[in-house]
C-alpha positions as CSV (number, residue, x, y, z in Angstrom):
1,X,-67.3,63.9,49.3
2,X,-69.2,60.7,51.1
3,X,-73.0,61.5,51.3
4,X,-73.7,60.5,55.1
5,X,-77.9,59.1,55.6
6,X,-78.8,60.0,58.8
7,X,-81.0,57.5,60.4
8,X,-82.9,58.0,63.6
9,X,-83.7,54.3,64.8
10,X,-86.8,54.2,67.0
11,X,-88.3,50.8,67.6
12,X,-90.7,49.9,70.0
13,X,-88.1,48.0,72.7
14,X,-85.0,49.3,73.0
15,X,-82.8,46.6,74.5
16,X,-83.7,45.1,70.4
17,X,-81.3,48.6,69.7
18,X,-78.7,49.8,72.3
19,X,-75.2,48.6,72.6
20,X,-74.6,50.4,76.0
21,X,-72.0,48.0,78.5
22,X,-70.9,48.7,81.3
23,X,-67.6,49.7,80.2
24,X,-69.8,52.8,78.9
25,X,-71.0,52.9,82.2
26,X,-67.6,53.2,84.4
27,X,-66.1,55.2,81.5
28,X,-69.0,58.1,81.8
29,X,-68.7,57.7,85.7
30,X,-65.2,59.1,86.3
31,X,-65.4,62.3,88.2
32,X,-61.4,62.6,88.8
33,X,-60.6,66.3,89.3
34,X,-57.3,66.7,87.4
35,X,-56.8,70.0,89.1
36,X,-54.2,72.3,89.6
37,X,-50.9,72.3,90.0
38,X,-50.6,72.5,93.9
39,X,-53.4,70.3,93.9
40,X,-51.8,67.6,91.9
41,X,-48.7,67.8,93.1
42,X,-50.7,66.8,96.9
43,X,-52.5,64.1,94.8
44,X,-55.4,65.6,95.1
45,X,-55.6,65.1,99.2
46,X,-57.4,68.7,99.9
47,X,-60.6,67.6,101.6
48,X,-59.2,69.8,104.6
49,X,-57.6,72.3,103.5
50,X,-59.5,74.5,100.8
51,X,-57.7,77.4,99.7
52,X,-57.3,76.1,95.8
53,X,-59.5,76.3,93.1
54,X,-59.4,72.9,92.5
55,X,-60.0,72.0,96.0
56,X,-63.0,73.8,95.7
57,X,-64.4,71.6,93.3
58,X,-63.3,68.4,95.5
59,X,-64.6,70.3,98.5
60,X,-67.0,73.1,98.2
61,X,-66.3,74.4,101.7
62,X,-63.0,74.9,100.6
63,X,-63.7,78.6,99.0
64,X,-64.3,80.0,102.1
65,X,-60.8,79.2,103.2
66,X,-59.5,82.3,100.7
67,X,-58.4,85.6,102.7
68,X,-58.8,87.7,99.6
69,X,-60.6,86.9,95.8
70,X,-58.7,84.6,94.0
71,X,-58.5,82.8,90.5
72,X,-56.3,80.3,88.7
73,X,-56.1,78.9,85.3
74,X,-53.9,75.3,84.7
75,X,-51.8,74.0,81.5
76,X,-51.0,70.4,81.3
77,X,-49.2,68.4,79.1
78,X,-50.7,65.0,79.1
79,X,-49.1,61.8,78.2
80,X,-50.3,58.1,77.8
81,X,-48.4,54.9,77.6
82,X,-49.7,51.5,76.5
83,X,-48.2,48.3,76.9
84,X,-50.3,45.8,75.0
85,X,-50.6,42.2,74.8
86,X,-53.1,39.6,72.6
87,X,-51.9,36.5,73.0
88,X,-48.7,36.2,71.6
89,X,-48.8,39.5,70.4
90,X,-46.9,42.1,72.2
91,X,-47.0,46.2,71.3
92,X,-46.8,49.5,72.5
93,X,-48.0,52.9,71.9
94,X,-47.7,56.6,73.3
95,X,-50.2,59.7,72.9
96,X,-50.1,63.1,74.0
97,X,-51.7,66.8,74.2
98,X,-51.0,69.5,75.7
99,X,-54.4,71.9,77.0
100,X,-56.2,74.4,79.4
101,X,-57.8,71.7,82.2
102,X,-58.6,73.9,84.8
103,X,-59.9,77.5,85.3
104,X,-62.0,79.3,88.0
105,X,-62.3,82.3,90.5
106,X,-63.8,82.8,94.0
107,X,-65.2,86.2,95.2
108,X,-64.7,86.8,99.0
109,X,-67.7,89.3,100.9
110,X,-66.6,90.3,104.0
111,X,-68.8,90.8,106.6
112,X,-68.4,94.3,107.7
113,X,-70.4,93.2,111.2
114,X,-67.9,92.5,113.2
115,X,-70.1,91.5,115.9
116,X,-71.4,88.3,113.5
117,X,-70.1,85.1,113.9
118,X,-71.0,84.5,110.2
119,X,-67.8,86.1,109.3
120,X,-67.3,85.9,105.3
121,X,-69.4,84.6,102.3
122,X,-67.6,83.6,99.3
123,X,-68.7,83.0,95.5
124,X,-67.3,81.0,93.1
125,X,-67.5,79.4,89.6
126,X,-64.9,76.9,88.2
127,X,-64.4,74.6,85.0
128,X,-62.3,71.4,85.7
129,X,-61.7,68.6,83.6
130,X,-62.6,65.2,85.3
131,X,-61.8,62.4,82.7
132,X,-59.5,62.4,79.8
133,X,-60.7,59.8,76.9
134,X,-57.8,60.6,74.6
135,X,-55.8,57.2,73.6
136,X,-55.1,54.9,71.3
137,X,-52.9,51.2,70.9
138,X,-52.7,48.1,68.5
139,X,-53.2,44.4,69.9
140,X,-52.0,42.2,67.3
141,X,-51.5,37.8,67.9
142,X,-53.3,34.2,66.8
143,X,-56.2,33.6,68.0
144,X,-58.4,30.8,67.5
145,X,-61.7,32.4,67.7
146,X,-62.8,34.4,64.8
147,X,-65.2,37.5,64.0
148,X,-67.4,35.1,63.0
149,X,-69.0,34.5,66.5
150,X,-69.7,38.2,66.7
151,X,-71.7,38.0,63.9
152,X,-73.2,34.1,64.6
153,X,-74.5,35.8,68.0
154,X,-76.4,38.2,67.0
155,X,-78.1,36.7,63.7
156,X,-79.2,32.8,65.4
157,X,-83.2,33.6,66.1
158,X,-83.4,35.8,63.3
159,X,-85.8,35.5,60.6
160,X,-83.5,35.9,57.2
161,X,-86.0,38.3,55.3
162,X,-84.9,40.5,58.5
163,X,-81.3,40.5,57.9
164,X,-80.9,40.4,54.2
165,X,-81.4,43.1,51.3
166,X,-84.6,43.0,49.2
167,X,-84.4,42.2,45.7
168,X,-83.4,45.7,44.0
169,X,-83.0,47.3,47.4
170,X,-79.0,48.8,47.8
171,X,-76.9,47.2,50.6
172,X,-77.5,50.9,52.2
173,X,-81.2,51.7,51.7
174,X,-81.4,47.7,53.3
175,X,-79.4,48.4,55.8
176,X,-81.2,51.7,56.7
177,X,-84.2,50.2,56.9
178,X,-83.4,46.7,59.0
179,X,-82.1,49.7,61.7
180,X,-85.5,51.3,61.4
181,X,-87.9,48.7,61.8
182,X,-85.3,45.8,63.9
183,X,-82.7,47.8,65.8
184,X,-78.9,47.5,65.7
185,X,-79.1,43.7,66.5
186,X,-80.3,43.0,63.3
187,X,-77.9,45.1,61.5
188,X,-75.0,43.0,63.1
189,X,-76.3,40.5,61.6
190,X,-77.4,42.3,58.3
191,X,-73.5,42.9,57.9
192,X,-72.4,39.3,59.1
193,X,-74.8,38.0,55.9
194,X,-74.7,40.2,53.3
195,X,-70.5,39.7,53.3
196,X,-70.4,35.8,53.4
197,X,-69.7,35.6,56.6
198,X,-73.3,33.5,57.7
199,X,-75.1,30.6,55.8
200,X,-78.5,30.7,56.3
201,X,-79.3,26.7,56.8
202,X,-82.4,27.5,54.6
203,X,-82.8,30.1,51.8
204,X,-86.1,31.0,52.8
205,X,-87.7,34.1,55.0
206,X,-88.3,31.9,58.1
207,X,-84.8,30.7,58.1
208,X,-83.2,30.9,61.5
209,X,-80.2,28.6,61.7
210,X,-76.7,30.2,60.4
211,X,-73.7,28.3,60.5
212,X,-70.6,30.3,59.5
213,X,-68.4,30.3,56.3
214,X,-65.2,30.6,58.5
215,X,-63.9,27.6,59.3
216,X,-62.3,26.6,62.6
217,X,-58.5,26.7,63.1
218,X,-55.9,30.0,63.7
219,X,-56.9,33.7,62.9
220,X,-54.5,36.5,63.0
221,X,-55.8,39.5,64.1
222,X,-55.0,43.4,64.8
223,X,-57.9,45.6,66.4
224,X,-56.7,49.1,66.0
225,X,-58.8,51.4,69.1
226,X,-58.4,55.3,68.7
227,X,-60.3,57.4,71.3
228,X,-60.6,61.2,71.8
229,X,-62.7,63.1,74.3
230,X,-62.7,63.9,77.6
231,X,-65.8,64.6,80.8
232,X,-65.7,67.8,82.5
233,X,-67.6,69.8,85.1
234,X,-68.7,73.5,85.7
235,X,-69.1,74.3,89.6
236,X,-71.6,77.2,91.2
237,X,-70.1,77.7,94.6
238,X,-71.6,79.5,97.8
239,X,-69.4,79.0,100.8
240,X,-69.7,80.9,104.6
241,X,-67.3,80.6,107.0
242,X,-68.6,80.4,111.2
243,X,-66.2,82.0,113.5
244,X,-62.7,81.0,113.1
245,X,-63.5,77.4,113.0
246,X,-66.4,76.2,110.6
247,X,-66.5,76.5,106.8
248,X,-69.5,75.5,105.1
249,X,-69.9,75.0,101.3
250,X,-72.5,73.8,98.8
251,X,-71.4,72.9,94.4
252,X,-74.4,72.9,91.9
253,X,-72.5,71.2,89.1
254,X,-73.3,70.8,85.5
255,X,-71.4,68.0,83.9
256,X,-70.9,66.9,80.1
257,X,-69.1,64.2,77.9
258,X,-67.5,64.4,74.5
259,X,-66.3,61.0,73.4
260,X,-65.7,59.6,70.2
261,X,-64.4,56.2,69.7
262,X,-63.2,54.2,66.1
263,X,-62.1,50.7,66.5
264,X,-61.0,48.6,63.3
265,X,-60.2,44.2,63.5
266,X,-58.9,42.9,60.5
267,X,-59.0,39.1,60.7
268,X,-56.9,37.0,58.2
269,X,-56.8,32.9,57.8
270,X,-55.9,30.4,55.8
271,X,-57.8,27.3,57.4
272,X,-59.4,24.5,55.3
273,X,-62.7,24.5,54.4
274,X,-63.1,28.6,55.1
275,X,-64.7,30.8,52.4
276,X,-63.8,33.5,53.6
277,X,-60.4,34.2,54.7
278,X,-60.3,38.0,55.8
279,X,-62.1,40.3,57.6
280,X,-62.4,44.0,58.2
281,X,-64.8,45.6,60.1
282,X,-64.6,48.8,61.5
283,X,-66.8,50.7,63.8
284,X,-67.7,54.4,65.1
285,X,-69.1,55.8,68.0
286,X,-70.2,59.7,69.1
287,X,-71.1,60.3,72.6
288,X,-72.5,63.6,73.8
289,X,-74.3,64.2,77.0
290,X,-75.0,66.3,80.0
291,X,-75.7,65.6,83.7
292,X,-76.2,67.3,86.6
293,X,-75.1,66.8,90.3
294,X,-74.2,68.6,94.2
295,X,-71.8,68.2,96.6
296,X,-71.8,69.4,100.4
297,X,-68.7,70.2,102.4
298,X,-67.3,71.3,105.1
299,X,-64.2,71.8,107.2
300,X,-63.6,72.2,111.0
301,X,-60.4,73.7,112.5
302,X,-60.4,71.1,115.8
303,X,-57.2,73.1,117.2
304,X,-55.1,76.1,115.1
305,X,-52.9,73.2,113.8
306,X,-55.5,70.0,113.2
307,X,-58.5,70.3,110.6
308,X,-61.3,67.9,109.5
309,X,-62.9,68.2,106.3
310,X,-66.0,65.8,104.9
311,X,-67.8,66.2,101.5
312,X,-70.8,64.3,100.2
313,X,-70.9,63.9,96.0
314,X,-74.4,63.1,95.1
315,X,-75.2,60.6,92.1
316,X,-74.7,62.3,88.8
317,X,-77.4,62.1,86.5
318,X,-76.7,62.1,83.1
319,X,-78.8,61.9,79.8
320,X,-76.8,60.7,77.0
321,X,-77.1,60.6,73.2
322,X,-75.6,58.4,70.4
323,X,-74.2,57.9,67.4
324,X,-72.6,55.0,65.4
325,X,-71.4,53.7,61.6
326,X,-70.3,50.7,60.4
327,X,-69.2,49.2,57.5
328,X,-67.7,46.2,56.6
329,X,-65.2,44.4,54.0
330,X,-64.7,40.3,53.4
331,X,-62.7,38.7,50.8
332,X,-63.8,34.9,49.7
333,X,-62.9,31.7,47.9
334,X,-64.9,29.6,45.3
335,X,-65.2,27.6,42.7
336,X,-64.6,30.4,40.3
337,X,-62.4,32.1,42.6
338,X,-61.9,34.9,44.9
339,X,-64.4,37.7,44.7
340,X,-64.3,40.8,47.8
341,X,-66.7,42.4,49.1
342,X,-67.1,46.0,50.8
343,X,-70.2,47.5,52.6
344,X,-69.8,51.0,53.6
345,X,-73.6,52.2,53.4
346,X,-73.0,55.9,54.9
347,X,-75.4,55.6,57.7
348,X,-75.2,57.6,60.6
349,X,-77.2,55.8,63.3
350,X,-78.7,58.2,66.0
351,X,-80.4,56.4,69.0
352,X,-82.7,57.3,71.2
353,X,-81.1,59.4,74.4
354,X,-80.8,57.2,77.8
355,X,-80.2,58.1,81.2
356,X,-76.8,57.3,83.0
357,X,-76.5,57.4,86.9
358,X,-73.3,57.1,88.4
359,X,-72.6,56.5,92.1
360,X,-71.9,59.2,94.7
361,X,-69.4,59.2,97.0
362,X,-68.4,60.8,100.3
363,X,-65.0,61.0,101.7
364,X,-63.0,62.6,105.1
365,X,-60.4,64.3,105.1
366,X,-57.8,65.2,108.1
367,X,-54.7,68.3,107.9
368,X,-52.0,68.7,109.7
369,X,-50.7,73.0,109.4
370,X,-47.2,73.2,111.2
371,X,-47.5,76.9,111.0
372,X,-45.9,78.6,108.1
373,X,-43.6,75.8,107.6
374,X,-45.8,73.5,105.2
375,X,-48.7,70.4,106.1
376,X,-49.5,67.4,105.4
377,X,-53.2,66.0,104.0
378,X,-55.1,63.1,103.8
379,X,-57.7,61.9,102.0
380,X,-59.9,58.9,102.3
381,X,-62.8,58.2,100.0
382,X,-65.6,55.6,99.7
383,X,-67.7,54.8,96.4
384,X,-70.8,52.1,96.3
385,X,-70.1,51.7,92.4
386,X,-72.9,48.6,92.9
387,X,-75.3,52.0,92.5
388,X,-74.3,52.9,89.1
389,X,-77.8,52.6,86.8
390,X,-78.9,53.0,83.2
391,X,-82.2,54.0,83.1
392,X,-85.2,53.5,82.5
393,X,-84.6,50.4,84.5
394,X,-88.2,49.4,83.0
395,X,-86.3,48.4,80.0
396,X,-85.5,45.1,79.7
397,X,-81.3,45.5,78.5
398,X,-81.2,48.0,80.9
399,X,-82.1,45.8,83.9
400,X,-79.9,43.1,82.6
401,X,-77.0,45.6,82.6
402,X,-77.7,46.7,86.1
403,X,-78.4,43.5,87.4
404,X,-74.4,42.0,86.1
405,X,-73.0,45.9,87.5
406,X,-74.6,45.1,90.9
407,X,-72.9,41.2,90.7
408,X,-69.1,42.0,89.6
409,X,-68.5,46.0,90.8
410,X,-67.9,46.7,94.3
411,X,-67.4,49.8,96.7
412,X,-64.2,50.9,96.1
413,X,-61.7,53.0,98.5
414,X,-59.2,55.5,97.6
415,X,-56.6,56.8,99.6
416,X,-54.5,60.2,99.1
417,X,-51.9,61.6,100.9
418,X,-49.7,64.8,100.2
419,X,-47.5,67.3,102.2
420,X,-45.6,70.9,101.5
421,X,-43.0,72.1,102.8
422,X,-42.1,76.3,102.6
423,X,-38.8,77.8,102.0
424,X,-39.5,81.2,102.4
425,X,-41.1,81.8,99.1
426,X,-40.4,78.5,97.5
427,X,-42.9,75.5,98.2
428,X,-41.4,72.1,98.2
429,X,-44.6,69.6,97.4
430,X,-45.2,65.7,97.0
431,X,-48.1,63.0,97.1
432,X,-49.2,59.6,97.1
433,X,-52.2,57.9,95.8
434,X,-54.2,54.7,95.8
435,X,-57.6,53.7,94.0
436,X,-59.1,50.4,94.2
437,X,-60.5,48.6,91.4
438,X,-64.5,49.3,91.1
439,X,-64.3,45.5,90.1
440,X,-64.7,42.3,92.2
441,X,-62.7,40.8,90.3
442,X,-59.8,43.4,90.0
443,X,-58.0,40.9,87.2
444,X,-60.2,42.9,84.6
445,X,-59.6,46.8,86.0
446,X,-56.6,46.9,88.1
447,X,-56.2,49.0,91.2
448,X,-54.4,52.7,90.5
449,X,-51.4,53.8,92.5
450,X,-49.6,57.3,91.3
451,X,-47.2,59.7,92.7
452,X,-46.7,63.0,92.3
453,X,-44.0,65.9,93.2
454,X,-44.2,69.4,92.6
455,X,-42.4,73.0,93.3
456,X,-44.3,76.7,93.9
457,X,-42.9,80.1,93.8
458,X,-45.1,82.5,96.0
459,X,-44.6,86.3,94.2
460,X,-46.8,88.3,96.4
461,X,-50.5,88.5,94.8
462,X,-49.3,85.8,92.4
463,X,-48.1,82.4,92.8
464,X,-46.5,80.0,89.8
465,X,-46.9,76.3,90.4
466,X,-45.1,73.0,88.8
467,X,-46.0,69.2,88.7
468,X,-45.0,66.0,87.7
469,X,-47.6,63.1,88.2
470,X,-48.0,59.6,87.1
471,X,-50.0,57.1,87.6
472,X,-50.4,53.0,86.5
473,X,-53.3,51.0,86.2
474,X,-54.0,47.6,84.5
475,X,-57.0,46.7,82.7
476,X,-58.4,44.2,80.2
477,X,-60.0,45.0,77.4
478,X,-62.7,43.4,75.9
479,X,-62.6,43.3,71.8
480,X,-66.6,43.0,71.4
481,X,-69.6,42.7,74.1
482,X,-70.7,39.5,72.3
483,X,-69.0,36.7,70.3
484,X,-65.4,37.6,70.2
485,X,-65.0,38.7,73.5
486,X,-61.7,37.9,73.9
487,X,-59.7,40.9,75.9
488,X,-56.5,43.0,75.2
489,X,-54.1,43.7,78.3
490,X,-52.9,47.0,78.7
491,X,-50.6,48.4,81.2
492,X,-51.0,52.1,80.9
493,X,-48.9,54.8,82.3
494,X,-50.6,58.2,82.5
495,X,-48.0,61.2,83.0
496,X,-48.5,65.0,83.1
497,X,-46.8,67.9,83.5
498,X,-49.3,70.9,84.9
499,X,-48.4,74.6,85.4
500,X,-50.8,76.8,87.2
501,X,-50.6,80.1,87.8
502,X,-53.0,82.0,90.7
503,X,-53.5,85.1,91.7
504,X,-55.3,87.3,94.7
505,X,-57.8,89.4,92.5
């Protein structure tokens, strides 16, 4: 078995250490509720209509809607579908699981004065899943920008004795110890050196010229990306209802992420002049963190048929924490031939835990009830994603980073629309939804537009529910932050199948 070195790196500035992007930002900021079934199969448009576990959790007025104590739990089998292309590379790849996304109940006190207007208070707690992480796809094509740059970026400035292994010192313990005392910029470059990938221009300590032994021309490349993880939420609910027209609801919502990312580029060329013709470098990340945020709601019956719901989501405030490893492998040409090299120095970087605050949002909502025939819901919801912030914002990477978030993201709308319609005990359900890009430039992270249909069968006290959904988006993915920043397209194609079954408790 590998020994693994932990390393705690802890240097005096920490833009010298963190990798955070903003891609870590918008990934961390989702707060889709993937819901039950009935609320699915509506696409999520519940703002006015409560009733649903899941709407609770969109709408924490919703709870006071229920008659009677209720709870529901919610299977889904979840499938992903990537279309890839890198440059004249095309591919595709398919992923799916299958688990328990949503679970919750809401207690119902009825008030027993029947002179109050205050008429019920209701109780509730519920787990939903908000993000799913899991995925993975190839890009594969010819490129004519190399690894190399990643590596060049990072090491011009740096003093050599800062990025190279003592004499006697392993590749590890060097490593190690360039993470403790430089941060993670100087291990990029660490690895870039140590595999013949940089020249220093001098071979002395104050070097801090490199020029690369890559040489220029065509590089074929294939940067595998596996992900697994998912965000999810636990909502404490207290809901009244006023009369027969006002609901009123408040969420207390503790939030947490579980991500874990490997990514491996293997570069291979056969230009003149190069020393070293292939690459691999692979990389992992761990992400764990917790956050905490509220939501207001409320719902207004304006006639018996016609309701109007609004719900403010404050920021979420998260504090994050994590964890990478590296390693590295090269193989070169000489004079006396071709010698490879591997660094794998079984270092588990931990860095120091950050702050994360993603935007709020606040969105109206309007119902139409035709009786005991069915409805039909919409949804409309605003989102200032210029607000999203990594803090401390005294920090000098951090600032960057929120200064190019508030430049290129933008507030972005998203419109949901779903309707029901009851045969006797059979509910006939169906949705539409649209989600602009939180980009400016929505070239890089398309827009979202899903569909979704869905049957229910009402048994009394319990009620089985059904639904197919799918939605498309396409984004751009960029390889590296620095140097070989080249993207992968992806056309994805999320589809799930969700049964929920409720009952009156």
């Amino acid at each position: 078995m590998k020994k693994l070195t932990i390393l705690a790196i802890g240097v005096l500035s920490m833009s010298n250490i963190m990798a955070q992007d903003i891609s870590d930002a918008l990934r961390y900021s989702q707060d889709e509720i993937q819901g039950s079934a009935r609320y699915r199969a509506l696409s999520g448009a519940f703002g006015a209509l409560g009733g649903d576990m899941s709407a609770v959790s969109s709408n924490p007025a919703g709870s006071a809607v229920f008659t009677r104590s209720h709870a529901s739990f919610s299977l889904s089998s979840l499938n992903v579908d990537n279309d890839v292309s890198y440059f004249n590379g095309r591919s595709s790849s398919s992923d799916s699981k299958i688990d328990i996304h949503q679970a919750g109940a809401a207690f119902v006190f009825q008030n027993t004065d029947e002179s109050s207007s205050w008429k019920k208070f209701v109780l509730s707690v519920a787990y939903d899943k908000t993000a799913n992480h899991d995925d993975r796809w190839v890009a594969s094509g010819t490129n004519t920008n190399s690894i190399d740059s990643y590596f060049l970026n990072y090491a011009q400035g740096l003093r050599l004795d800062e990025i190279s292994a003592f004499p006697g010192e392993t590749l590890s313990e060097a490593y190690s110890e360039i993470g403790s005392f430089y941060g993670f910029g100087n291990q990029q470059a660490f690895l870039g050196y140590e595999s013949f990938i940089l020249e220093p221009a001098n071979n002395t300590d104050d070097n801090t010229v490199y020029t690369s032994n890559i040489a220029p021309g065509t590089f074929n490349q294939q940067y595998d990306y596996v992900a697994r993880g998912y965000n999810g939420k636990f909502s404490f609910n207290a809901a009244t209802q006023y009369e027969d027209k006002l609901y009123l609801g408040l969420n207390l919502n503790t939030h947490f992420i579980n991500y874990e990312k490997f990514t491996y580029l293997n570069e291979a060329n056969s230009n003149d002049g190069s020393l070293v013709n292939n690459v691999g470098f692979e990389n992992n990340l761990l992400t764990t963190g917790n956050g905490f945020s509220f939501q207001l709601g409320a719902i207004l019956k304006l006639t018996q048929e016609l309701r109007a719901g609004f719900t403010y989501n404050s920021p979420t405030w998260f504090t994050i924490t994590e964890e990478t490893s590296q390693s590295i492998s090269t193989v070169a040409t000489d004079s006396q031939g071709s010698f490879s090299t591997n660094i794998a120095p079984n270092i588990i970087n931990i860095f120091p835990d950050y702050r994360l605050q993603s935007p709020g949002k606040i969105t109206g909502s309007l119902a139409y009830v035709f009786g005991e025939q069915g409805l039909i819901s919409f949804d409309y919801s605003r989102r200032d994603h210029t607000k999203t912030k990594f803090k401390p914002t005294s920090d000098a990477f951090f600032a960057s980073q929120n200064d190019i978030m508030n430049s290129i993201f933008k507030t972005a709308n998203s419109y949901r629309i779903g309707g029901e319609y009851k045969i006797k005990q059979v509910s006939l359900r169906g949705g539409y939804r649209f989600e602009e890009s939180p980009y400016e430039n929505d070239s890089f992270y398309g827009d979202l537009t899903g569909y979704s249909l869905g049957i229910g069968y009402n048994f009394g006290n319990t009620k089985l529910d059904l639904t197919y959904d799918q939605a498309e988006r396409t984004t751009n993915n960029q390889l590296y932050s620095v140097g070989l920043t080249d993207t992968a397209n992806l056309d994805t194609n999320n589809s799930n199948i969700t049964l929920s079954l409720s009952f009156n408790l």
